[in-house]
N, C-alpha and C positions, 0 to 999 in steps of 0.2 A: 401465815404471813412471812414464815424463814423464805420463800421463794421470791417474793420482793426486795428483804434483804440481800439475799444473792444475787439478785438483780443488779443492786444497786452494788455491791461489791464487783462484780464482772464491768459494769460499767467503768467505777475504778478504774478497774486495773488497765482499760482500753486505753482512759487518760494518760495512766502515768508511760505507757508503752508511745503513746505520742510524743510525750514529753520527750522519751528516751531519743527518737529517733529525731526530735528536732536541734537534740546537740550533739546526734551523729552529723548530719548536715551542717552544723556552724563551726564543729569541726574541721569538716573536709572541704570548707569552702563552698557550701552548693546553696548556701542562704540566702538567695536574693528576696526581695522584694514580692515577688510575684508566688514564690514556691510561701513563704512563711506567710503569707494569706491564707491560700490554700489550706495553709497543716492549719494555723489558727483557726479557719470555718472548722474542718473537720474537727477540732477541741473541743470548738463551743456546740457543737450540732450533740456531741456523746454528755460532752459537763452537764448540759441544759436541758436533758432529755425530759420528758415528763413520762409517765402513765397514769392516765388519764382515764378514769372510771366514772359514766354518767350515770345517777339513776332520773327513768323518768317512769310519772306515773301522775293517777286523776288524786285527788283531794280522798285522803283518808286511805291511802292503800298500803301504810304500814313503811312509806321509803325512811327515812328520819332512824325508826327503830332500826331498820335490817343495816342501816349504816351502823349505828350504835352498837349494835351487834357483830360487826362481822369487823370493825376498825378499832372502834372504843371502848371494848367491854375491859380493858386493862384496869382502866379509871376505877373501875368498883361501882359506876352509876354512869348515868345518862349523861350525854354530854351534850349532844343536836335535842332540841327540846323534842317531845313526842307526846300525843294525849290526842282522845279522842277527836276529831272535825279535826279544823283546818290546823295548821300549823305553821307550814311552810311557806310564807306569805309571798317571799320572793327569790330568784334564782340565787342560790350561795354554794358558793363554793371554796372547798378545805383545801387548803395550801400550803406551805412552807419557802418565805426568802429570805434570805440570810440578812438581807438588806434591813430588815425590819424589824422592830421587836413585837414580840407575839399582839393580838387586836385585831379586831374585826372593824374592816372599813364599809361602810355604808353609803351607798349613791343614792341620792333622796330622790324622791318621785317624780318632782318636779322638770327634774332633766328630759324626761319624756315627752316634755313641750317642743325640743329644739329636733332640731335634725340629725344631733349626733349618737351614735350609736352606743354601747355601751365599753367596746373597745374602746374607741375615741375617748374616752374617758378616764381611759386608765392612763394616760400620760399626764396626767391634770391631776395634782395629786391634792390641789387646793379644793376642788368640788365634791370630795368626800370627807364623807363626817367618820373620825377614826374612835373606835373606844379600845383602852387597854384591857388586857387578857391578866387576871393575877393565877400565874398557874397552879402556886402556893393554896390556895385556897378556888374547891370544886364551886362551895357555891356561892362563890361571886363570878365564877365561871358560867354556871347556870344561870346566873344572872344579866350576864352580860351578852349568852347566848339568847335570851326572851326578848331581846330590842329586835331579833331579827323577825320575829313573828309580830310586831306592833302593825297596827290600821288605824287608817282616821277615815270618818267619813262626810264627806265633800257631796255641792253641789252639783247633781248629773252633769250639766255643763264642762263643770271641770275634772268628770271622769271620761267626758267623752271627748274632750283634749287633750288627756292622753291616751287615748285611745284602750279604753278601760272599760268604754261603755257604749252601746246602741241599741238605741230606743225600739228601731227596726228589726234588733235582731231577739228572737221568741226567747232563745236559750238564756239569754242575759234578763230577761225580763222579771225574775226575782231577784234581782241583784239592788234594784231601785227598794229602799225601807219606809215602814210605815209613814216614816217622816218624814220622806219626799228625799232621801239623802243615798248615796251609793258608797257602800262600804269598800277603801282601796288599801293595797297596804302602805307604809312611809317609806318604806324603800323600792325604789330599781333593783338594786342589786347586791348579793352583801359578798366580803373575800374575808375569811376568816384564815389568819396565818399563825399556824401552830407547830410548835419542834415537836412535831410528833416523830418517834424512829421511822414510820413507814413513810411518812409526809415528807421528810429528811432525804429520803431514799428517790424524791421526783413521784410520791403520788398523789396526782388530783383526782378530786371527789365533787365530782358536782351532783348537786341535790334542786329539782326541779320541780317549781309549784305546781302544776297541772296543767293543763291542754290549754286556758286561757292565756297565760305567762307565754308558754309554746310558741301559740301563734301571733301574738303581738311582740312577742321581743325578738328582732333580725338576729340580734347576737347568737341564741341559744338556736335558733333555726338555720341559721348559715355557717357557726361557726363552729359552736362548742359540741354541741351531739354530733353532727357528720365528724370531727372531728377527734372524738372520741376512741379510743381502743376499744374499749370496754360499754355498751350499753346496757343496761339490767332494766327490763321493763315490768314495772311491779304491778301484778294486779292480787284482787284479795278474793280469796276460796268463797267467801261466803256469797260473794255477790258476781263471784264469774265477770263473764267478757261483757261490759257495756257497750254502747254504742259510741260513745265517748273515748273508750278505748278503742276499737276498732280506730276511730278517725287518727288519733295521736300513731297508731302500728302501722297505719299505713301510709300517711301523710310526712310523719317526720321519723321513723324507725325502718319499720321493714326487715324481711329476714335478711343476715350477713352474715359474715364472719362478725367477731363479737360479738355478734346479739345473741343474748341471753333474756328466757322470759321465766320471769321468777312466779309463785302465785304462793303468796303469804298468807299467814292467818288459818294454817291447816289447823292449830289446833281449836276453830272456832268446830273443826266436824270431828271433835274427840269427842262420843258420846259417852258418859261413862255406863247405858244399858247394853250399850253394844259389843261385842267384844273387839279387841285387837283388830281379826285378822279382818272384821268386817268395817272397821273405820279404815283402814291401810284400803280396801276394796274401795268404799265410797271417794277417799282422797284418790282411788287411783281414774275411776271413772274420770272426776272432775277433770283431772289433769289431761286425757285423752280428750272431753270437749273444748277443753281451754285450745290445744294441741291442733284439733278440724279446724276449730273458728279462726286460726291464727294462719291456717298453713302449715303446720310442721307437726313434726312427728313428735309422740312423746316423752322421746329421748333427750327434745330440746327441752321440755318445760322444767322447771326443779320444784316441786312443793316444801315449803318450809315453813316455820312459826320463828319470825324475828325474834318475838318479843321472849318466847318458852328459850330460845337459844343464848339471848342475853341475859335472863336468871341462872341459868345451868351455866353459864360462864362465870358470871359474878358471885354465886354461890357454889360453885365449885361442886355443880351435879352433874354428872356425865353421865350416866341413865339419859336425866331430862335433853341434855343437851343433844347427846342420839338421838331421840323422839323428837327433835325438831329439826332434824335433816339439817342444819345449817351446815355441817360439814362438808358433806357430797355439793351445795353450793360454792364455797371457795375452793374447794379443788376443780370444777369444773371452770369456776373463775380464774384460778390464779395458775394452773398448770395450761390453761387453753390460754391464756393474756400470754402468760411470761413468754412463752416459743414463739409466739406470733411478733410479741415487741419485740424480740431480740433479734427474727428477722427481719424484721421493716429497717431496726437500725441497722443492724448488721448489712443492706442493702445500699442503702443511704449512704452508709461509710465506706461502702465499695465501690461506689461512683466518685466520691473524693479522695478515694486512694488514687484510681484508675486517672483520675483527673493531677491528682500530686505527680505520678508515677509518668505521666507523657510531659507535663513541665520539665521533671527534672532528664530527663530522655532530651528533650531540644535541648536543655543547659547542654548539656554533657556532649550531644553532636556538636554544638557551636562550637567549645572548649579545644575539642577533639580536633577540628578544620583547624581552627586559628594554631592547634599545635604543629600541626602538618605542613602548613604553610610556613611556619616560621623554621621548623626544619629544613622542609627545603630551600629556603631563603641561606641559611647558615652553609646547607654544600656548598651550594652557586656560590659563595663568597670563598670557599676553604682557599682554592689556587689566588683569587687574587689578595686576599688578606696578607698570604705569604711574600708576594710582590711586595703590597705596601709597605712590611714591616723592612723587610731588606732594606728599600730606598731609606725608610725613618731611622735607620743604624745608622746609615753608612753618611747622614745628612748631620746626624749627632756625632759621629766623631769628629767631621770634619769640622763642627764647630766646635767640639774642646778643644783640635789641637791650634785651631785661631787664638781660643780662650788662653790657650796656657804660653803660646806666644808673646801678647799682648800681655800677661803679665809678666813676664821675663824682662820685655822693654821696659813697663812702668818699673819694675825695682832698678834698673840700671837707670834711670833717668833719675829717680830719688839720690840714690847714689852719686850721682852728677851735679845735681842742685845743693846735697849737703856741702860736699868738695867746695865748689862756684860762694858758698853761702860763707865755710872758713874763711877761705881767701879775700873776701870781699871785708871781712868784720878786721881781721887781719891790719889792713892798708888803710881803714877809714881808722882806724886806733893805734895811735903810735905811744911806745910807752913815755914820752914829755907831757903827753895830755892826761898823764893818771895820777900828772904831780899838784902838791896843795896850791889851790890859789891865795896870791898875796891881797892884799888890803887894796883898794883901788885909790888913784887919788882923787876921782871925784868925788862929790858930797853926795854920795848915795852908801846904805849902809855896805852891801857888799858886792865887789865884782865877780863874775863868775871868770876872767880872763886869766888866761896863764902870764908869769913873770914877763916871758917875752914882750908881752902886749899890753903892760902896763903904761908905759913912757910910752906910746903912741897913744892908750887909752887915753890920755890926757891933754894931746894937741886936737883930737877929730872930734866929729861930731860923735853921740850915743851911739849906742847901738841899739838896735831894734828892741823893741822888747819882749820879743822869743828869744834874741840869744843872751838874756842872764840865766840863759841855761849851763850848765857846769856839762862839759863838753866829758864823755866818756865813750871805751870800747863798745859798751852796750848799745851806745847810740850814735850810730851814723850819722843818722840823718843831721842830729843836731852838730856834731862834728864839725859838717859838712857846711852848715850856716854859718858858724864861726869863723871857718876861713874864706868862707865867701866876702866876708866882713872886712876882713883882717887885711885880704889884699885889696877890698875898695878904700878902706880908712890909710893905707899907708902912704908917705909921702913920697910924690913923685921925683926922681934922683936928675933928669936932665934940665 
C-alpha cells in the first residue's frame, strides 16, 4: 500500500508546484481571467484525482473478503461484512470527502421506480438515508456495515417495477419464494466514507453485487466499471468459470489494460493427503483452464486465498500469508495501477499545460505589439515634442514678464491711492473741528456743533438728524454734512 501513498504524495507535490507557478504569474502580471481558469482546471483535475479500483464478481466468490484483505486487515477484523451466500446485496462503494463526516449513505430501493439514474442522485442529498460511522468502536462499525446487506421481500409486481424481476425470464425463476414474495435488497446503492490513509490518498473501491445489480443498474454499466483503472474479476477455484461468468467477462469486462482476473479460494484445493508440490500442480492446472476459457494467458490469472491472507495478516503469520499468494496480487495491482495512473494523469496535465502555455503565448504576443506600437508612437513624436516645448517656454515667459509688469503698476497705483487718501483726510479735517463742543441753546440734551455754530444753531431751523454727529478727522463724510448744513442754515448778508 506505500505505492499509493506515494502516489498520493507525487500528487502533492504537482499541486503545490501549481500553486508555485500561479504567483509567479500574478507576480509578473500575466493573470488574467482566462489563464487562472486554465491553471485552476488543471488544480482541480491533480487535487481531485481518484484511483479507482472495481471489484466485480457472481454471488459468493470471496470479493467483500479479498477487499478486507488486501485494504483492511490494519483493523485487526473484518470490516465489509463477509460470510458464506450472498452478502453484498447492493453496489457500495468505499470513499473518502472531506466534506463529510465518516457514515454510510444509503439510496433506498425505491428510487429505481423513477427515471433517474443513480448519478442523478448524488446531488440530492435529501434522498439518502445517512448512518453515522463510530470509528472508536469496530463493532458498531460491524454494525452499521450489516444495514448494507439488509433485504425485504416484496410483491413480484413490485419487484418487477424496478426491474428486479421477470417472470419470462428462466434464470430469475427461483427468485419468486414459497410465499409468492421476491426477495430484494433495501438499498440502490450504499457510499460508505471512511478517513481511511489509503481512502485519504483518492482511493475508490467499488464492490459489486453480481451479474444481476450489473445489468439492471446504467450507473455501474456505463459509468463506474468502464470507468475504472483497476478491474479485479473475482472468481472461485472451486467452482471454476460459470457461465454467468463468462456473460459478466464478456459483456461488461473484457480483456484490457487493467483487467486483472483474480481466482480466490485456492486454499479450498489445499489437500492435506496430498503433498505441497501436487496442490501448487493442481491450483496451477485450474489456473491455465481459468486462463483458455477467458482468453488469456496464465500470467494474467493470480491464484489467491482472501480469506488465509487476512488471518496471516491479522495474526501476524507470514508463512500463512505466502501460501496465499495475496502478495504477488497487490504487486501486480498496485505497481501495474500506479504507472498506468500516473500516466493517464500525467497526459491529461500535459494538454492543460500545453493549453496554459499557448494562452499565455497570445498574452505575451498582444503585450509585446501594443509595446512596439507605442514605441514607435514615442519616436514619431521625439522632433515634434521638442517644437512644442520651445513654443511652451517661450509663451511662459512672455507671460511672467506681463505678470511682473502688472505688478510693478499695481504697487505704484497703491502707492498713489495712499498719497490721494492723506491728502483727502488732510482737508476734510481741520484742526477747529477736533475742539470740544459747547452746550447747545436749544432744548435738546446735547449738540454736537462747534462754538462757531452755536448762535446760528439757535436762529435756523434743526439739523437733520444724522448730523448730531460730532464731526471728526476720521470722518469725512460726516464732516462734509455738517458744512453742508452750516452753509444752508446761515443767514443770508444782502
Amino acid at each position: 500500500m506505500q505505492d499509493i501513498q506515494e502516489y498520493g504524495n507525487w500528487r502533492a507535490g504537482i499541486v503545490a508546484t501549481l500553486e508555485d507557478y500561479r504567483a509567479a504569474l500574478k507576480a509578473h502580471d500575466l493573470a488574467d481571467a482566462g489563464v487562472m481558469a486554465r491553471l485552476a482546471q488543471a488544480q482541480s483535475r491533480v487535487r481531485d484525482d481518484r484511483l479507482s479500483v472495481a471489484f466485480v464478481a457472481e454471488f459468493s466468490r470471496g470479493k467483500s473478503e479479498l477487499i478486507n484483505a488486501i485494504f483492511f486487515a490494519d483493523y485487526g477484523q473484518r470490516i465489509l461484512p463477509s460470510s458464506a451466500g450472498r452478502t453484498t446485496m447492493c453496489p457500495t462503494e468505499l470513499l473518502y470527502e472531506e466534506n463529510l463526516p465518516p457514515c454510510i449513505r444509503l439510496l433506498p430501493i425505491g428510487t429505481r421506480a423513477t427515471q433517474l439514474s443513480t448519478g442523478d442522485y448524488r446531488d440530492m442529498p435529501e434522498a439518502w438515508t445517512m448512518l453515522p460511522l463510530d470509528l472508536e468502536s469496530p463493532e458498531r462499525m460491524q454494525e452499521a456495515f450489516r444495514q448494507v446487506s439488509l433485504t425485504r421481500r416484496v410483491a413480484p409486481e413490485e419487484a418487477q417495477r424496478y426491474g428486479l424481476y421477470d417472470p419470462e425470464d428462466p434464470e430469475l425463476a427461483d427468485a419468486l419464494g414459497p410465499d409468492g414474495l421476491v426477495e430484494i435488497s433495501q438499498w440502490r446503492h450504499a457510499i460508505i466514507n471512511m478517513p481511511h490513509p489509503l481512502l485519504k490518498q483518492g482511493l475508490v473501491i467499488l464492490d459489486t453485487p453480481g451479474l444481476n445489480a450489473i445489468g439492471t443498474e446504467p450507473e455501474l454499466t456505463l459509468n463506474l466499471i468502464p470507468n475504472a483503472h483497476a478491474v479485479l474479476f473475482v472468481l472461485a477455484a472451486d467452482t471454476g468459470v460459470t457461465r454467468s461468468d463468462i456473460d459478466v467477462w464478456r459483456t461488461h469486462i473484457g480483456a484490457g489494460p487493467g483487467r486483472i482476473v483474480v481466482l480466490n479460494k485456492i486454499d479450498s484445493m489445499w489437500d492435506a493427503l496430498r503433498s505441497e508440490e501436487e496442490n501448487q500442480a493442481e491450483i496451477a492446472r485450474q489456473q491455465a483452464s481459468v486462463a483458455q476459457q477467458l482468453g488469456l494467458s496464465p500470467g494474467q490469472v493470480y491464484p489467491v486465498s482472501a480469506h488465509k491472507g487476512l488471518v496471516g495478516r491479522i495474526q501476524g503469520d507470514a508463512a500463512l500469508f505466502e501460501r496465499s499468494r495475496l502478495g504477488q496480487l497487490e504487486a501486480a495491482l498496485l505497481h501495474g495501477l500506479i504507472p498506468q495512473k500516473k500516466t493517464i494523469l500525467g497526459k491529461q496535465l500535459h494538454e492543460d499545460l500545453v493549453a496554459l502555455e499557448a494562452a499565455l503565448a497570445s498574452t505575451l504576443a498582444s503585450r509585446s505589439r501594443n509595446l512596439v506600437e507605442q514605441l514607435q508612437e514615442l519616436k514619431s513624436l521625439r522632433g515634434k515634442n521638442q517644437n512644442v516645448l520651445t513654443h511652451m517656454m517661450r509663451r511662459i515667459e512672455a507671460e511672467r514678464k506681463d505678470f511682473d509688469a502688472g505688478l510693478m503698476r499695481l504697487q505704484e497705483a497703491r502707492m498713489k491711492f495712499a498719497a490721494l487718501s492723506t491728502r483727502l483726510y488732510t482737508t476734510l479735517a481741520p484742526t477747529t473741528w477736533r475742539a470740544r463742543p459747547t452746550r447747545c441753546a436749544w432744548p435738546r440734551p446735547r449738540c454736537a456743533l462747534p462754538p462757531a455754530c452755536a448762535d446760528r444753531c439757535a436762529t435756523s431751523s434743526p439739523p437733520p438728524a444724522r448730523a448730531w454727529i460730532r464731526p471728526s478727522s476720521r470722518s469725512p463724510k460726516s464732516a462734509a454734512r455738517w458744512m453742508r448744513w452750516c452753509a444752508a442754515s446761515r443767514p443770508s448778508t444782502g
